[in-house]
C-alpha positions as a Markdown table, in Angstrom:
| # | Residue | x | y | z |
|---|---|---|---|---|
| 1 | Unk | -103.8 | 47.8 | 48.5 |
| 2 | Unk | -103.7 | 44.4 | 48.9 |
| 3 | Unk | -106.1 | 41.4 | 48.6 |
| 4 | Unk | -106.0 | 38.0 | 49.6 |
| 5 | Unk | -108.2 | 35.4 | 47.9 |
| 6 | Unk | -109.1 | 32.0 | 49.5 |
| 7 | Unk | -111.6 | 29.3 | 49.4 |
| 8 | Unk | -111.1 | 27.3 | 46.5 |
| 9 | Unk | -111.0 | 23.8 | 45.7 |
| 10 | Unk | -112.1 | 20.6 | 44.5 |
| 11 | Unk | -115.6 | 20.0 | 44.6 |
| 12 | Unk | -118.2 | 17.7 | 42.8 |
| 13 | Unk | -120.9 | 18.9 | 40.8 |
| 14 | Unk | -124.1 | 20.0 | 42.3 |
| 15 | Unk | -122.0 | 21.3 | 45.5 |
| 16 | Unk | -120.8 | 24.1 | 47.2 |
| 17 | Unk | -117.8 | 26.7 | 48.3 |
| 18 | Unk | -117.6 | 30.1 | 49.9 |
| 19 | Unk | -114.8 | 32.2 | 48.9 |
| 20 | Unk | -113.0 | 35.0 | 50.8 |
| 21 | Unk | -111.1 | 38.1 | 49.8 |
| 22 | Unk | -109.7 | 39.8 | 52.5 |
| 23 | Unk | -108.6 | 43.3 | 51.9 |
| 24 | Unk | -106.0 | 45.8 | 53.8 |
| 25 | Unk | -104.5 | 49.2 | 52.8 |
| 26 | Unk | -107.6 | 51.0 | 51.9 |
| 27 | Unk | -110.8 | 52.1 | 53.3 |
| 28 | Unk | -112.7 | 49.0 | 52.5 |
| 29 | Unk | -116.1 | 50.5 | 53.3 |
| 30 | Unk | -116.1 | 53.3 | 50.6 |
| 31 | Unk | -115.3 | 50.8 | 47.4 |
| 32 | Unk | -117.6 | 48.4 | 45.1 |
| 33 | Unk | -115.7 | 45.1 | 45.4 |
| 34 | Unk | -116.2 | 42.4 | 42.6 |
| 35 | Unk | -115.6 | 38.7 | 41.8 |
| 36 | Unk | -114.1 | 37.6 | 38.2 |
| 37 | Unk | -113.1 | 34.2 | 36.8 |
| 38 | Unk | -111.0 | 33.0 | 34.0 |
| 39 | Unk | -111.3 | 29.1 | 33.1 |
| 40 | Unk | -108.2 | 28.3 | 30.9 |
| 41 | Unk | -107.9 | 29.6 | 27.4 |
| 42 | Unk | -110.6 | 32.3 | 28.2 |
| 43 | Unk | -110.7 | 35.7 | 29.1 |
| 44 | Unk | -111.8 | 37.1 | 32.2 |
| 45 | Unk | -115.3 | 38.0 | 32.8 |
| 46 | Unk | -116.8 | 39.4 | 36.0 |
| 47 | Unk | -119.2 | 36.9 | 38.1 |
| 48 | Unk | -120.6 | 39.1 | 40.7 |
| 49 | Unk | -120.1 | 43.1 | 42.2 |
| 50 | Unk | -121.5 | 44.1 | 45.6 |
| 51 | Unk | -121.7 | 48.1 | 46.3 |
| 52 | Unk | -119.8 | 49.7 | 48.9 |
| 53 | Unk | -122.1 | 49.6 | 51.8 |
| 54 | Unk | -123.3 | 46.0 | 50.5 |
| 55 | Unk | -127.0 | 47.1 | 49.5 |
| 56 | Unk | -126.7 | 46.6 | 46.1 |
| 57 | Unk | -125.4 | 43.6 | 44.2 |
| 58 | Unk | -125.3 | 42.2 | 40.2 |
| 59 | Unk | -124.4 | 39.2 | 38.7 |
| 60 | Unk | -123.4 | 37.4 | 35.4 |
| 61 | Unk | -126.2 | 35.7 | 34.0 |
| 62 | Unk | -124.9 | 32.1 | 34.3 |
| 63 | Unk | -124.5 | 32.3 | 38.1 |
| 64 | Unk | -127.8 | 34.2 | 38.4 |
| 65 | Unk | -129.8 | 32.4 | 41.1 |
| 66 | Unk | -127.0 | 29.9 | 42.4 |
| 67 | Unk | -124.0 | 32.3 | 43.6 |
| 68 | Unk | -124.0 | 35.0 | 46.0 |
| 69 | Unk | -121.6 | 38.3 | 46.7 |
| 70 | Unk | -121.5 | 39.9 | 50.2 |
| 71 | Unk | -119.5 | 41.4 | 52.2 |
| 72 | Unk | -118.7 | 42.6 | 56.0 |
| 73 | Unk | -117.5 | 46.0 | 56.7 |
| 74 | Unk | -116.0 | 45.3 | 60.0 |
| 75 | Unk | -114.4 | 42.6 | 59.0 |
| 76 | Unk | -112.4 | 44.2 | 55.4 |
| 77 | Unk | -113.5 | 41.0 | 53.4 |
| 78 | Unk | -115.7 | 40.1 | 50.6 |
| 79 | Unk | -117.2 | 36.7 | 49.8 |
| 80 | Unk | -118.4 | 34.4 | 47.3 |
| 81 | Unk | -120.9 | 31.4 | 47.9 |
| 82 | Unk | -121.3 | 29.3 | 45.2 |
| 83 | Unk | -123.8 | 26.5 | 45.5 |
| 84 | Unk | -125.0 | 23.8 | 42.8 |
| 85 | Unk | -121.6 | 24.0 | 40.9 |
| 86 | Unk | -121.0 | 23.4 | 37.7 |
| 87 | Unk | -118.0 | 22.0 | 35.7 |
| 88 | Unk | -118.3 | 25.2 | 33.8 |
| 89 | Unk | -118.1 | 27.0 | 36.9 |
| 90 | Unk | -114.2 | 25.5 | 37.0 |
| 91 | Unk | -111.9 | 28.9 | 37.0 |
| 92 | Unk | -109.4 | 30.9 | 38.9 |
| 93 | Unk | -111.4 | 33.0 | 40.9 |
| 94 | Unk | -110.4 | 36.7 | 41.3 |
| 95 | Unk | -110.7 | 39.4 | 43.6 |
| 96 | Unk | -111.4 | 42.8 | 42.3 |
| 97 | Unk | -111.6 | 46.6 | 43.3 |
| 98 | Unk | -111.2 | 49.8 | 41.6 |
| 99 | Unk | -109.6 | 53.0 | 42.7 |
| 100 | Unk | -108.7 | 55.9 | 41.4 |
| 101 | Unk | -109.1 | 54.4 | 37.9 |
| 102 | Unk | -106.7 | 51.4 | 38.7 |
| 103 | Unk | -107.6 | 47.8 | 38.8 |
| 104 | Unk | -106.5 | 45.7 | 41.8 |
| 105 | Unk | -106.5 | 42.0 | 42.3 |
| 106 | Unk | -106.2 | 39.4 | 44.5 |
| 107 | Unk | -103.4 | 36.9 | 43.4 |
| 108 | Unk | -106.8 | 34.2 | 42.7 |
| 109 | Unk | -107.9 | 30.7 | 44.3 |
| 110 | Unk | -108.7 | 27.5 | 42.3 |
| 111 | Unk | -112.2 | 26.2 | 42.0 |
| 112 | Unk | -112.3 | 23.1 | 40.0 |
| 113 | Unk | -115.8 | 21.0 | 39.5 |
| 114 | Unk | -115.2 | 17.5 | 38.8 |
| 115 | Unk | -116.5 | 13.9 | 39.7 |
């Protein structure tokens, strides 16, 4: 299994990034996938989830509304866009599946939100 985060970056407050997790070494289409963050001295916490075939989706309450997880199938990658950013939205972004009852992560991408 491997996944490959990407996307990050500076931005200033109020704007926007899509992030991209693209996955190999599994059948893509069968698992949930998920986005986590963890903003330094905190612990991780999961932002968004999108099912398998991409019909159902959750997110954390403070990105309710203003981030959105999909994915495409044919393509083996899941994304994140995040629009009106906050400086609380600054994190390492993660991606996230589970299998077999293991965890598996992407190595995580840098969003930092900043004037």
């Amino acid at each position: 299994v491997q996944l490959v985060d990407s996307g990050g970056g500076l931005v200033q407050p109020g704007g926007s990034l899509r992030l991209s997790c693209a996955a190999s070494g599994f059948t893509f289409s069968s698992y949930a996938m998920s986005w986590y963050r963890q903003a330094p001295g905190k612990e991780r916490e999961l932002v968004a989830a999108i099912s398998s075939a991409g019909g159902s989706t959750n997110y954390a309450e403070p990105v309710k509304g203003r981030f959105t997880i999909s994915r495409d199938n044919a393509k083996n990658t899941v994304y994140l866009k995040m629009n009106s950013l906050k400086p609380e939205d600054t994190a390492v972004y993660y991606c996230n599946t589970k299998r077999h009852g293991s965890d598996y992560w992407g190595q995580g991408t840098q969003v930092t939100v900043s004037s």
